[in-house]
Each structure stands twice: as structure tokens, then as C-alpha cells.
C-alpha positions as a Markdown table, in Angstrom:
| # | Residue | x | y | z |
|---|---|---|---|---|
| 1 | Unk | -42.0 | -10.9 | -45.3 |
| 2 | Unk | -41.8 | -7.3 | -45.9 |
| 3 | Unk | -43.7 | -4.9 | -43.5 |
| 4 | Unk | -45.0 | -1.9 | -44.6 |
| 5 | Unk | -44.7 | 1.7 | -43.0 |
| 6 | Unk | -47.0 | 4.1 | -42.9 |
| 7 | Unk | -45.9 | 7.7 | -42.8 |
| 8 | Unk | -46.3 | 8.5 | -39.5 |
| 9 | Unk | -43.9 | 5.3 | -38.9 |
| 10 | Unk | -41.7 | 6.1 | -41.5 |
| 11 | Unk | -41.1 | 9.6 | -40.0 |
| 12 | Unk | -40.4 | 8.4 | -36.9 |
| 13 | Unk | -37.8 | 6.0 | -38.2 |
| 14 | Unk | -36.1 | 8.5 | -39.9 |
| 15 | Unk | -36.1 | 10.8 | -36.4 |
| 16 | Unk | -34.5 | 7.9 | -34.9 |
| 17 | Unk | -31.9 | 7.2 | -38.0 |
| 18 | Unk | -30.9 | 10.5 | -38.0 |
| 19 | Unk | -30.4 | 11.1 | -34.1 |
| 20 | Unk | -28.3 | 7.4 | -34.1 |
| 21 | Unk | -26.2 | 9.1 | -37.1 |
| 22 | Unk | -25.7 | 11.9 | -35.1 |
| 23 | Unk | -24.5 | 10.4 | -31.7 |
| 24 | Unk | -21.9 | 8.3 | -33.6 |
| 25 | Unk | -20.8 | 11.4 | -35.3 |
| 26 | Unk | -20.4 | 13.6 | -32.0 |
| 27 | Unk | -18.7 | 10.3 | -29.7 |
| 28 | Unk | -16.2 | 10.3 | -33.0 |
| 29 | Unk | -16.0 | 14.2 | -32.7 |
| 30 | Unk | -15.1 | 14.0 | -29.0 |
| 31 | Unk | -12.3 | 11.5 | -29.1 |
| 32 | Unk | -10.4 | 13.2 | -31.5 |
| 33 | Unk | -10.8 | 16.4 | -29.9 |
| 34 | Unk | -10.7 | 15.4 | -26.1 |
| 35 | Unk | -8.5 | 12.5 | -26.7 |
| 36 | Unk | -10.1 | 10.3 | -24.7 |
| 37 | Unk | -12.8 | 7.6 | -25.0 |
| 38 | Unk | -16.2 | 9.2 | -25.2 |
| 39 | Unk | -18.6 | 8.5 | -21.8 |
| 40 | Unk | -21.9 | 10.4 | -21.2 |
| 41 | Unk | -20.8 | 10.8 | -17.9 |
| 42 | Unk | -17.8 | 13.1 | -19.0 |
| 43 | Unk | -20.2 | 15.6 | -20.4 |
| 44 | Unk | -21.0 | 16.7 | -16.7 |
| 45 | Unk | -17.9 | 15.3 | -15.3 |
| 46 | Unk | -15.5 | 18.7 | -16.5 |
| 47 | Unk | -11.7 | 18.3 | -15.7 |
| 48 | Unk | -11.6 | 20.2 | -12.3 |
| 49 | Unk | -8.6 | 22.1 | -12.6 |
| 50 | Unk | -5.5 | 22.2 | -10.0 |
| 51 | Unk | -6.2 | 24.0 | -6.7 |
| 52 | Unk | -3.5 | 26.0 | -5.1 |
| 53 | Unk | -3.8 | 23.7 | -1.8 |
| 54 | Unk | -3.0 | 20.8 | -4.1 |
| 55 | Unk | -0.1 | 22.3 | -5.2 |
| 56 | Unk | 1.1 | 22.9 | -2.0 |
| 57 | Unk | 0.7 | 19.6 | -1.3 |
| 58 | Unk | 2.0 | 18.0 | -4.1 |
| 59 | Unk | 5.0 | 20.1 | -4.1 |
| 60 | Unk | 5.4 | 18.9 | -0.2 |
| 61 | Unk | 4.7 | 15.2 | -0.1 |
| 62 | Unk | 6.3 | 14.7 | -3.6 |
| 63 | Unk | 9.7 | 14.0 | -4.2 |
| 64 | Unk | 10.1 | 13.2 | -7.5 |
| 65 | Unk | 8.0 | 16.7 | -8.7 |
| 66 | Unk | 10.5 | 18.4 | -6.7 |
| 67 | Unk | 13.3 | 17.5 | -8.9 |
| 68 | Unk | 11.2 | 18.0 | -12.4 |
| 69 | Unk | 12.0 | 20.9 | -14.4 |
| 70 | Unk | 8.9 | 23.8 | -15.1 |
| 71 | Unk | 7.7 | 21.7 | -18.5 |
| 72 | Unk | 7.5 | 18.7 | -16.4 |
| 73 | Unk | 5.5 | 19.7 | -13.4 |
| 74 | Unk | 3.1 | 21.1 | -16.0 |
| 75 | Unk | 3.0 | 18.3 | -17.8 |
| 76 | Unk | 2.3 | 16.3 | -14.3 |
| 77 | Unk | -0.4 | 18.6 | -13.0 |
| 78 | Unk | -2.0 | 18.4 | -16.4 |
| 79 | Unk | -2.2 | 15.0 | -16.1 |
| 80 | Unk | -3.2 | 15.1 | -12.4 |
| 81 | Unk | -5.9 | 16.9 | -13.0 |
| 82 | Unk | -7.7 | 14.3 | -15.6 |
| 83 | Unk | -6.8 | 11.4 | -13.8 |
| 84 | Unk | -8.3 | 13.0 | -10.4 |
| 85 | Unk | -11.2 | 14.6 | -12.1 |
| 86 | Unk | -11.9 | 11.4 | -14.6 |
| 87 | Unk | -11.7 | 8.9 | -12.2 |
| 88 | Unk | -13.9 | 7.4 | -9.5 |
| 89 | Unk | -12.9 | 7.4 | -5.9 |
| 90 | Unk | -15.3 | 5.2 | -3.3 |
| 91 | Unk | -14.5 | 5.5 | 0.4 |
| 92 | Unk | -15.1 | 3.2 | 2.9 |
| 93 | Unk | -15.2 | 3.9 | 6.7 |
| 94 | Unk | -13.5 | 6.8 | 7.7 |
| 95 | Unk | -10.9 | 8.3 | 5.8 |
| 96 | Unk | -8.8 | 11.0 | 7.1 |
| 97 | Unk | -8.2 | 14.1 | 4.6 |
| 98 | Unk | -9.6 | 11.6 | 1.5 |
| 99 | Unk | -8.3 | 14.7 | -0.9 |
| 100 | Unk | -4.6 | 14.0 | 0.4 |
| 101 | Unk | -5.5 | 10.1 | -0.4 |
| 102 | Unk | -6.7 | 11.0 | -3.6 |
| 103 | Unk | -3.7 | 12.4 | -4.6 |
| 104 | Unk | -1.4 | 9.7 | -3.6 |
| 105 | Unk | -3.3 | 7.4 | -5.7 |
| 106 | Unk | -3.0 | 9.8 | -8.7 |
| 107 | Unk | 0.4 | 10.8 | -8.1 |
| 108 | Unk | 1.0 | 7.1 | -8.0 |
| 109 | Unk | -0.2 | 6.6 | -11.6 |
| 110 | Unk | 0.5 | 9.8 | -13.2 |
| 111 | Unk | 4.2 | 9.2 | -12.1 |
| 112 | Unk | 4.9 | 6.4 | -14.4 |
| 113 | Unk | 3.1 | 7.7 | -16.9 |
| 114 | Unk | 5.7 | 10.5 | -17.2 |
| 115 | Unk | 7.2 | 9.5 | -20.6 |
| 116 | Unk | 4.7 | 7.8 | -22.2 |
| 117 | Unk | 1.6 | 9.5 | -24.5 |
| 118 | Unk | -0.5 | 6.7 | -22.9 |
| 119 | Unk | -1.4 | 8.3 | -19.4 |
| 120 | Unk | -5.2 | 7.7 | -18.9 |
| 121 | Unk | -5.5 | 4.1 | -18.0 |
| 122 | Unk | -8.8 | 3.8 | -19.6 |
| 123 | Unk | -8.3 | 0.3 | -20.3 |
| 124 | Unk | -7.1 | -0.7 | -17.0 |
| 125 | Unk | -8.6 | 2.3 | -14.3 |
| 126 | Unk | -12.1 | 2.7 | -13.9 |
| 127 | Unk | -12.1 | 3.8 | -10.0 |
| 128 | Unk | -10.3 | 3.4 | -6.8 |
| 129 | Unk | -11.7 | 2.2 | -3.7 |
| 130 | Unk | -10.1 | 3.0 | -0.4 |
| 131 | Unk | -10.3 | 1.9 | 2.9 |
| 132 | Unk | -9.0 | 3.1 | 5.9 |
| 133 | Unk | -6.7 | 0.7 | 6.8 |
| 134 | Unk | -5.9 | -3.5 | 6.3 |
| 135 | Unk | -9.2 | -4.9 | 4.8 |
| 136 | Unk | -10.9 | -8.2 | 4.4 |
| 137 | Unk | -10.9 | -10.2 | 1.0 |
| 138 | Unk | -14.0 | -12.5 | 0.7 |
| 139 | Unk | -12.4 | -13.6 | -2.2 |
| 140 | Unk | -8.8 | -14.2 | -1.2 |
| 141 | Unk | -10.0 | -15.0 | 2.6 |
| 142 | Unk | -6.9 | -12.7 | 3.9 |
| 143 | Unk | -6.6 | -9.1 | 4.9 |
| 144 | Unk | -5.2 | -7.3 | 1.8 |
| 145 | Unk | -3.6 | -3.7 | 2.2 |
| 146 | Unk | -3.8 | -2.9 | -1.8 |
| 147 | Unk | -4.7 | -4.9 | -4.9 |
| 148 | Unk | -5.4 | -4.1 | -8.7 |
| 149 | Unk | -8.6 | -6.1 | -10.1 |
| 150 | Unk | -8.2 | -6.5 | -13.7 |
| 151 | Unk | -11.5 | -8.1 | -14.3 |
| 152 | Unk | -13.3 | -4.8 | -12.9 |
| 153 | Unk | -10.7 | -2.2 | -13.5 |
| 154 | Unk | -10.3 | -1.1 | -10.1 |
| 155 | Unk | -7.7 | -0.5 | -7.7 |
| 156 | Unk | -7.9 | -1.0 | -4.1 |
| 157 | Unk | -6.4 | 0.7 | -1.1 |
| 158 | Unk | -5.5 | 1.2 | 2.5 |
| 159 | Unk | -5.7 | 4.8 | 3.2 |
| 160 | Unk | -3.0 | 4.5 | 6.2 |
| 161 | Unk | -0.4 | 2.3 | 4.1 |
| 162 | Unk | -0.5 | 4.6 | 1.0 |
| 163 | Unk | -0.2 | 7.2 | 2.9 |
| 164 | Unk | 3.0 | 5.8 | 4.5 |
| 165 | Unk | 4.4 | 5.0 | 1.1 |
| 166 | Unk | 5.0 | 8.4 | 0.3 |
| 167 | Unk | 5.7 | 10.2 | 3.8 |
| 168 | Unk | 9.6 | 8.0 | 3.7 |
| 169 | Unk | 10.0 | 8.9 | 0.1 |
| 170 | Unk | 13.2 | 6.9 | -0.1 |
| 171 | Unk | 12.9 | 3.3 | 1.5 |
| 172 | Unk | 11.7 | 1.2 | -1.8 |
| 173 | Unk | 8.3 | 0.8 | -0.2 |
| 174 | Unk | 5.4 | 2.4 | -2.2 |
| 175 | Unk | 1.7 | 1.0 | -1.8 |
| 176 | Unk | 0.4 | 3.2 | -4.9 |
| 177 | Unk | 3.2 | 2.9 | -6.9 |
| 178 | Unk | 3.0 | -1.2 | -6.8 |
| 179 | Unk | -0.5 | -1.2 | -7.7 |
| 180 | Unk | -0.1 | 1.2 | -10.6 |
| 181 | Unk | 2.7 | -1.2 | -12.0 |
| 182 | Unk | 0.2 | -3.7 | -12.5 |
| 183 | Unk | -2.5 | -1.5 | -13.8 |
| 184 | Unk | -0.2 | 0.1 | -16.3 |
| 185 | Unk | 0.7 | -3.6 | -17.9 |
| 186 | Unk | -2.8 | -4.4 | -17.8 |
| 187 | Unk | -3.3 | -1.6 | -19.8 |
| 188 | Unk | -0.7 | -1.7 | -22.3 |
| 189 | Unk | -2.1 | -5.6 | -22.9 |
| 190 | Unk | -3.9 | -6.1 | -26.3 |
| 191 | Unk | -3.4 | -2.0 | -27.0 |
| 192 | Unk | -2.0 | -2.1 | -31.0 |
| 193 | Unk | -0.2 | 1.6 | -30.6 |
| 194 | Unk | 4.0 | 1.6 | -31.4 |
| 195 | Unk | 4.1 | 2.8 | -27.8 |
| 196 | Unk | 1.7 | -0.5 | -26.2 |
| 197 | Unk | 3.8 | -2.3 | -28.9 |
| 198 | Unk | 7.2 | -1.0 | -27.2 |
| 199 | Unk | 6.2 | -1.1 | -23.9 |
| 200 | Unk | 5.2 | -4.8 | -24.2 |
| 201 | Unk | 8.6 | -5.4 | -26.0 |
| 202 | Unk | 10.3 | -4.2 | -22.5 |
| 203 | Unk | 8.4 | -6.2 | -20.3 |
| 204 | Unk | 9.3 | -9.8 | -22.1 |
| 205 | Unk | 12.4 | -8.9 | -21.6 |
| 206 | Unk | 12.1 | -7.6 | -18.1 |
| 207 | Unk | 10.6 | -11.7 | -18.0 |
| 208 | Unk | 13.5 | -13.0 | -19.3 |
| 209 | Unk | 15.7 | -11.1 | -17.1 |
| 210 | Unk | 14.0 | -12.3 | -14.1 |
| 211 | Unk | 13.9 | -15.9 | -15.6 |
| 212 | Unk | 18.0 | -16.1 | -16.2 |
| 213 | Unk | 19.6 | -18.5 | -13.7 |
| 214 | Unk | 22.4 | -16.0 | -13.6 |
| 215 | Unk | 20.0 | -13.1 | -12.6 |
| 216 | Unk | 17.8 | -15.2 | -10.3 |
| 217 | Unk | 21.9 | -16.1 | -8.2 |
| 218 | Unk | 22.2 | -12.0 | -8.1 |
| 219 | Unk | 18.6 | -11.3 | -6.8 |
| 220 | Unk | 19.1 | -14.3 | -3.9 |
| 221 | Unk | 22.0 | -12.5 | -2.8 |
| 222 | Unk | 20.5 | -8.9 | -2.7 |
| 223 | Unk | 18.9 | -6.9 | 0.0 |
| 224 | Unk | 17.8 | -4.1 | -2.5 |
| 225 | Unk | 14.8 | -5.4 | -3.5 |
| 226 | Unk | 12.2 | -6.5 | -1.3 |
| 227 | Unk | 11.6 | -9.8 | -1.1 |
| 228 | Unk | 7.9 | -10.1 | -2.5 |
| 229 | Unk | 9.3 | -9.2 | -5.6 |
| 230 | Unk | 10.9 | -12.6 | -5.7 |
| 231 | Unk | 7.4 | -14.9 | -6.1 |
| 232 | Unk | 7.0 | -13.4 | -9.6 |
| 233 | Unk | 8.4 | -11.3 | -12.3 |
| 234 | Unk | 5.2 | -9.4 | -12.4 |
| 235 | Unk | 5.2 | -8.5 | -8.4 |
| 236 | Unk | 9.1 | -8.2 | -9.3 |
| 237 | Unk | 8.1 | -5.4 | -12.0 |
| 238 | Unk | 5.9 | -4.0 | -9.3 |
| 239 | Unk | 8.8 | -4.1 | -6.4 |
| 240 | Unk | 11.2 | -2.8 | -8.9 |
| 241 | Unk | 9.4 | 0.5 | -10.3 |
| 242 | Unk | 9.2 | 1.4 | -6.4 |
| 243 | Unk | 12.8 | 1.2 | -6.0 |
| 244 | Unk | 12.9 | 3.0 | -9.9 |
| 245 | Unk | 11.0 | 6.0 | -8.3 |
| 246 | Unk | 12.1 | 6.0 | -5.0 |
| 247 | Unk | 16.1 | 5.6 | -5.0 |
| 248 | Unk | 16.7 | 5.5 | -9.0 |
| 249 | Unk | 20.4 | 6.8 | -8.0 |
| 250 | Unk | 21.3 | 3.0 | -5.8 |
| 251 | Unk | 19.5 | 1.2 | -8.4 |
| 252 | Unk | 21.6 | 2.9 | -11.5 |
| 253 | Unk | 24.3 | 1.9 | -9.3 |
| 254 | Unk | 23.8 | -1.5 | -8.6 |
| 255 | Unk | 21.8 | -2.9 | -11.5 |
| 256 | Unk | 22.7 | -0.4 | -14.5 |
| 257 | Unk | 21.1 | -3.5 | -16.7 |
| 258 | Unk | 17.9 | -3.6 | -15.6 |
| 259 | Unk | 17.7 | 0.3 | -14.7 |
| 260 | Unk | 18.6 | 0.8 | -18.4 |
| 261 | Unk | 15.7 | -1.5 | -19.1 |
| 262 | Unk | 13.7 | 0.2 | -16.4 |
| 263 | Unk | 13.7 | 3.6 | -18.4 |
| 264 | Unk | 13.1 | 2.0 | -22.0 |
| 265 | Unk | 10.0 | 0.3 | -20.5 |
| 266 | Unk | 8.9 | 3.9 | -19.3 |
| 267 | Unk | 10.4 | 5.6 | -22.2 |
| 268 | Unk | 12.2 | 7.8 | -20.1 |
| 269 | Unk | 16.3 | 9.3 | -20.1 |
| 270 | Unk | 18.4 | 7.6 | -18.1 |
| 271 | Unk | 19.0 | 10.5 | -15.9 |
| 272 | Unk | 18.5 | 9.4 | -12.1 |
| 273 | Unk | 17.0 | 12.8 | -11.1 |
């Protein structure tokens, strides 16, 4: 049954037409110019730029940024800035200095993200929760000091165990880096781009790897690698990209195989500065 409009109606439909043309028009607009999967809340969440007292800090708690050359660190604190500005931090309790825990957790994720085009995590980061220290699971039924939620995008942390992941740089035992790992293969998951495509490519055989009989004999008889990264190859991945960031030089050394791997996966040189 047709309904007819009368033209008051029919000007109001063609208001509404025109406005819903529009929208889709403008979100198309913004993601090719931005880059980046159009939000309302973006409009009047601006990309705060880098302060001078991050910079400071970066340049002081960070080891790896110390050894990047100038095109790198701007690349970083380009990234740095998006991730902290575009993100959504939730504290719990309180936090000491939550701007020096916010930028562990980005550092965490704009690290791996180094040699890859991908460096957003929109498909896998929507915020970050942090508490101050070991927190209860009502899910798990167990204290938890950091886990990745796929289901709800979100990462959570204790603010004193990140924070002791990067203040010893160098003994394989990073909190944000872990939980990046798995965020960053969530996010490269059902993504069609050459780069998901590759990425994915490097993680089956990162599984096979850890699957070989031969491999699995190695890894029993190592100290290197934690031994939570034993369980699984995906809290192995995790493990290993700490001890990728954290001594790259001892892990070129004693697993050139898997380092090799390590830097195809993250599409980076296989220099181990």
C-alpha cells in the first residue's frame, strides 16, 4: 500500500535525505584525510600534541627511543601523540603520576608498531584501564596484574608493575609490552591489507616454530625466555617481543631463527639497535 506525502512531509524527507547524504559524505571525507576511522567523538577529541615534559620523560625512561635516529623519534612522538590523545585512559584508586602511566602504556604499543603503517589499534584498542596495583578478576576469580580483553577492546593494567617494566629496561620483563603483543594480533585478525596479510603469514609460522619437537627440546633447556611463555605460543609471542625489545642483541645471538622471524613479523631491519 502506497502512502502518500503531503508537501510539508515530503520536504521534511528530503531535509532528512539530504542531511544522511551528507554525513556519509563527510565520515568518507574524514577517513581519507585523517586516516583514521571516523568517531563523533574525535571532532572534539583534537590530537594534543607532545609536551616538552613528555619528552623529557620519554627520552629518560625509554631505552629503545634513545637509540632511534632523528626520523625515528619523530616518527614515535607522532605516533605517541594519537595513541595518547585518541585513546581512553580510566583510573582506578590512586594512581601516582597517571601521565607517566599513560605513557608507558603508549610507549608500549607505539613501540611495536615501529615498522608497520598499521599503528592505531582501532580494531583491537578502545581504552586502557589501570589500577594501582594487583587487582581482582570476578571473571577469572584470581588477582590479575595485566590482561588484554578482546571482546571489549580494552587493556588492563597495574600501574606499579608497568611501571617496573620499564624502570630495568633490560631484564625480558615488560608488563605493557606483553599486553600490546596480544592486542596487536588481535588486530591484525580478519584485517585484508598486504601488511595484516603479512603480519598474519609471520605469526603461523612463529606457531609452527613453537610447535616443532626440535624447537620445543631447545626452549626446555633455555633460561632466556621466561617461562610463561612456555603454556602457549601466543603468551610465547607475548614473552618473546619483550625479550625482542628489551635485549634484541642476546636474542640475535642465541636464537638468530626466530629473531629473523621476529623482525619480519614487525617488518623491521635486523639491526639489534
Amino acid at each position: 500500500m502506497w502512502v502518500v506525502l503531503n508537501s510539508t512531509e515530503k520536504y521534511i524527507a528530503l531535509i532528512f535525505l539530504t542531511f544522511s547524504i551528507l554525513v556519509v559524505v563527510l565520515k568518507g571525507v574524514y577517513q581519507i584525510l585523517a586516516k583514521e576511522r571516523f568517531a563523533w567523538r574525535k571532532l572534539f577529541n583534537k590530537v594534543q600534541p607532545i609536551t616538552e615534559k613528555e619528552r623529557h620523560f620519554i627520552t629518560a625512561f625509554l631505552l629503545p627511543y634513545q637509540q632511534f635516529t632523528h626520523a625515528e623519534r619523530k616518527q614515535f612522538l607522532k605516533r605517541f601523540a594519537w595513541f595518547r590523545s585518541r585513546k581512553s585512559f580510566v583510573f582506578y584508586g590512586a594512581i601516582e603520576e597517571p601521565e607517566q602511566i599513560k605513557a608507558y602504556v603508549t610507549a608500549s604499543a607505539i613501540l611495536l608498531t615501529m615498522g608497520l603503517r598499521n599503528y592505531k589499534y582501532e580494531n583491537s584498542i578502545r581504552r586502557i584501564i589501570i589500577y594501582p596495583s594487583a587487582y581482582y578478576s570476578k571473571i577469572a576469580k584470581r588477582y590479575h596484574l595485566g590482561e588484554y580483553n578482546p571482546r571489549f577492546k580494552t587493556l588492563v593494567f597495574a600501574a606499579d608493575e608497568l611501571a617496573h617494566g620499564f624502570r630495568i629496561p633490560n631484564d625480558n620483563k615488560n608488563l605493557g609490552l606483553h599486553e600490546a603483543a596480544h592486542a596487536l594480533m588481535f588486530e591484525f585478525d580478519k584485517m585484508r591489507s598486504w601488511e595484516a596479510r603479512k603480519f598474519r603469514l609471520g605469526i603461523r609460522k612463529f606457531k609452527g616454530l613453537f610447535e616443532n619437537p626440535n624447537f620445543k627440546k631447545v626452549l626446555e633447556g633455555s633460561t632466556y625466555f621466561r617461562p610463561y611463555g612456555k603454556t602457549s605460543f601466543i603468551e610465547f609471542f607475548a614473552v618473546a617481543v619483550e625479550n625482542f625489545v628489551e635485549s634484541p642483541s642476546e636474542f640475535k645471538t642465541h636464537y638468530p631463527g626466530l629473531f629473523y622471524l621476529m623482525t619480519r613479523i614487525f617488518n623491521l631491519g635486523t639491526s639489534t639497535k
